[in-house]
N, C-alpha and C positions, 0 to 999 in steps of 0.2 A: 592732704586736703588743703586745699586753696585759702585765702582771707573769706571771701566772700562766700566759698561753701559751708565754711565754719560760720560764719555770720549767720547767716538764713537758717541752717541746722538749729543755732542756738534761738532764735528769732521762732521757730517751731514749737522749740522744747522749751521757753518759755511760755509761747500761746497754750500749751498741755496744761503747763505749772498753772498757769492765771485760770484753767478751768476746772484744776481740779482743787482751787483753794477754796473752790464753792462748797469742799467735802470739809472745809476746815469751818469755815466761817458759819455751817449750818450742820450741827453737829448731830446723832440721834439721842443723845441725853436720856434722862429719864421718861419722857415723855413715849420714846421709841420702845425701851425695855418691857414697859405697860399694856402696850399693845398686842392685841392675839395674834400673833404669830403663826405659818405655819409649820410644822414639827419638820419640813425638807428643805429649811434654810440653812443655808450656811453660818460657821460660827460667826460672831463678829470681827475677829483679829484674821480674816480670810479677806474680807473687804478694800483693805489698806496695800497688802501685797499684792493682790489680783489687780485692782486699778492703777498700781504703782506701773507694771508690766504690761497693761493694757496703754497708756499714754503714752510710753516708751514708745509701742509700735506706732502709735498715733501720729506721734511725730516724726518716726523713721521713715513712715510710711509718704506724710507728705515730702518729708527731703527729697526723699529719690524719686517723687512727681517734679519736683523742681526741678531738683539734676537734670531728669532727663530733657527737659521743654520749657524751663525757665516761668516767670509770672507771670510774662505777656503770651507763654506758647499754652500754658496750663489756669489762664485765668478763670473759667468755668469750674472747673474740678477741686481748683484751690477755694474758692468762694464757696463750695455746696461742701467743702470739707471745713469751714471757717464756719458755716450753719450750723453745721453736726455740732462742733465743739461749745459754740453759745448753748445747743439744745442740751449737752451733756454738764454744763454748768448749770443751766438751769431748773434742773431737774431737784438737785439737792433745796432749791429754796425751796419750790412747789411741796418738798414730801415733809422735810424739816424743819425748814425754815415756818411755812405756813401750814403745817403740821395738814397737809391735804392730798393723802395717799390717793383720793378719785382724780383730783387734777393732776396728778404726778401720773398716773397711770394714764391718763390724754399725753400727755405731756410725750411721755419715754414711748407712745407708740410715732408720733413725728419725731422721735430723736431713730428709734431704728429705721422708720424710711430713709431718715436723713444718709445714715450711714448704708443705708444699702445704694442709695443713690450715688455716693460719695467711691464706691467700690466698684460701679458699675464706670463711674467717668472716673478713677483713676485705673482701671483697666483700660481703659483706651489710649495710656499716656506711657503705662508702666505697667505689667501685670503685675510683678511682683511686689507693689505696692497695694492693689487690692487685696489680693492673697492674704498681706498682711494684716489686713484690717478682718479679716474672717470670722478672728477668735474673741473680737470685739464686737462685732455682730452677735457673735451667740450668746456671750457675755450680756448684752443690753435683752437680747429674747428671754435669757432665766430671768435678768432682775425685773422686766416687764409681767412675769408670772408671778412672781414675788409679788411686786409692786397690788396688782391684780387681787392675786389672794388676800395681802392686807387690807387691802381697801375692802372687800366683801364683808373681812372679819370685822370689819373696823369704820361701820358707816358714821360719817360725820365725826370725827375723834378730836374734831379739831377744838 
């Protein structure tokens, strides 16, 4: 690997880290625990290694859109994939931060189009780059039900 592929790879898998500190800085605390729940969620120490392994691809995913067509050949696909990752940061303020499981739930349905749209233009660049983003698609569709169900359980909790 070249300078400047190492570069942009890290430049990626930093943009992942800066989205996913939104899970650090907006934690589910007590306030999460309190909440009705539904009985087909996942434990909570599942959330930290799943997302861990979901950003990995996230960012593997955009390298080899750049690989293949650089920032000026993939500037569309790069932009709608830089959407996704602000909508996947800001998801954690909406539900925890401002303890607002309905607006989180608007929220993570434009973060899945985001990503579906993000799949559909980095299949045009790199299939095997959308591919990779698949498992994050469906990843975002459970927590969307999740999100969903709490919010029913859970009107106004804030």
């Amino acid at each position: 690997m070249d300078t400047s592929s190492a570069l942009a790879f890290a430049g990626f898998a930093v943009a992942c880290i800066a989205a996913a500190s939104s899970g650090a800085l907006f934690k589910p605390g007590a306030w999460y625990e309190n909440l009705d729940r539904p009985p087909w969620r996942p434990p909570n120490w599942l959330f930290g290694p799943a997302w861990a392994v979901l950003y990995a691809t996230i960012a593997v995913s955009a390298w080899w859109v750049w690989r293949k067509a650089g920032f000026s050949g993939a500037a569309v696909p790069l932009t709608i994939w830089a959407v996704q990752l602000v909508l996947n940061a800001a998801w954690s303020w909406l539900f925890f931060g401002l303890r607002r499981p309905d607006l989180a739930f608007i929220e993570i349905i434009a973060l899945w189009l985001s990503i579906a749209a993000t799949i559909v233009a980095f299949h045009t660049v790199e299939p095997a780059a959308a591919y990779l983003l698949l498992p994050y698609l469906g990843w975002v569709a459970f927590a969307g039900a999740l999100n969903l169900s709490i919010a029913r359980r859970n009107p106004r909790t804030a």
